[in-house]
C-alpha positions, 0 to 999 in steps of 0.5 A: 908434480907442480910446476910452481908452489902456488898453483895449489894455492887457494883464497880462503873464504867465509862459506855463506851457508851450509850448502856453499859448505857442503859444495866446498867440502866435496870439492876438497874431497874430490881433489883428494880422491883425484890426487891419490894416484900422483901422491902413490907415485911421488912418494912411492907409498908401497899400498895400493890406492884404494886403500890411499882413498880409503884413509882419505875417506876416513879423515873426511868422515872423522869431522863429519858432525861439525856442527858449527860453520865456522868450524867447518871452514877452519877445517877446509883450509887445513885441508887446502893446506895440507892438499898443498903441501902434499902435491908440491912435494913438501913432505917427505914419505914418512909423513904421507905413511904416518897416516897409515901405519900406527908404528910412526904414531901412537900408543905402541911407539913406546913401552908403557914401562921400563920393564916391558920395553926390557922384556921386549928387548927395546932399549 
């Protein structure tokens, strides 16, 4: 755990060219990929961490045609940001399984319509 809210923290800052970003965003991704164990245990995620570093992958892979640089580092603080606020303990456990599970989010969270939440037995 972080011994103050600051040790996370980062400069932001303007990459100069597509490699410094490609150099920055793997550097993100490896502070995720390291972290995956220590975000298990503190919010006692009940998966395995592979499957932590799998959905890490898949949010990396979902911006991965961003075409513009400056789109690229916008990303990159959020990313810092977020890093941030999940290894100082910030969060709280439902928002570290909302990226997991699709009952916290999403279409089924609730029924399309008042006769098949009926049906369901949903009030």
């Amino acid at each position: 755990m972080a011994i103050s809210p600051t040790e996370f923290a980062k400069k932001t800052a303007q990459s100069t060219s597509w490699a410094d970003a490609k150099r920055r965003v793997l550097s993100s991704y490896r502070e995720w990929i390291r972290g995956a164990p220590e975000i298990q245990t503190m919010y006692n995620v009940p998966l395995p961490i592979s499957a932590l570093r799998t959905r890490m992958r898949q949010e990396f892979e979902r911006n991965r045609h961003a075409s513009n640089l400056s789109v690229v580092d916008v990303l990159l603080f959020k990313s810092h940001a977020e890093y941030q606020e999940t290894m100082n303990f910030w969060k709280q456990q439902t928002h570290i399984l909302s990226y997991f599970n699709d009952n916290f989010r999403g279409d089924k969270r609730l029924p399309s319509s008042f006769m098949s939440g009926f049906l369901e037995g949903r009030n």
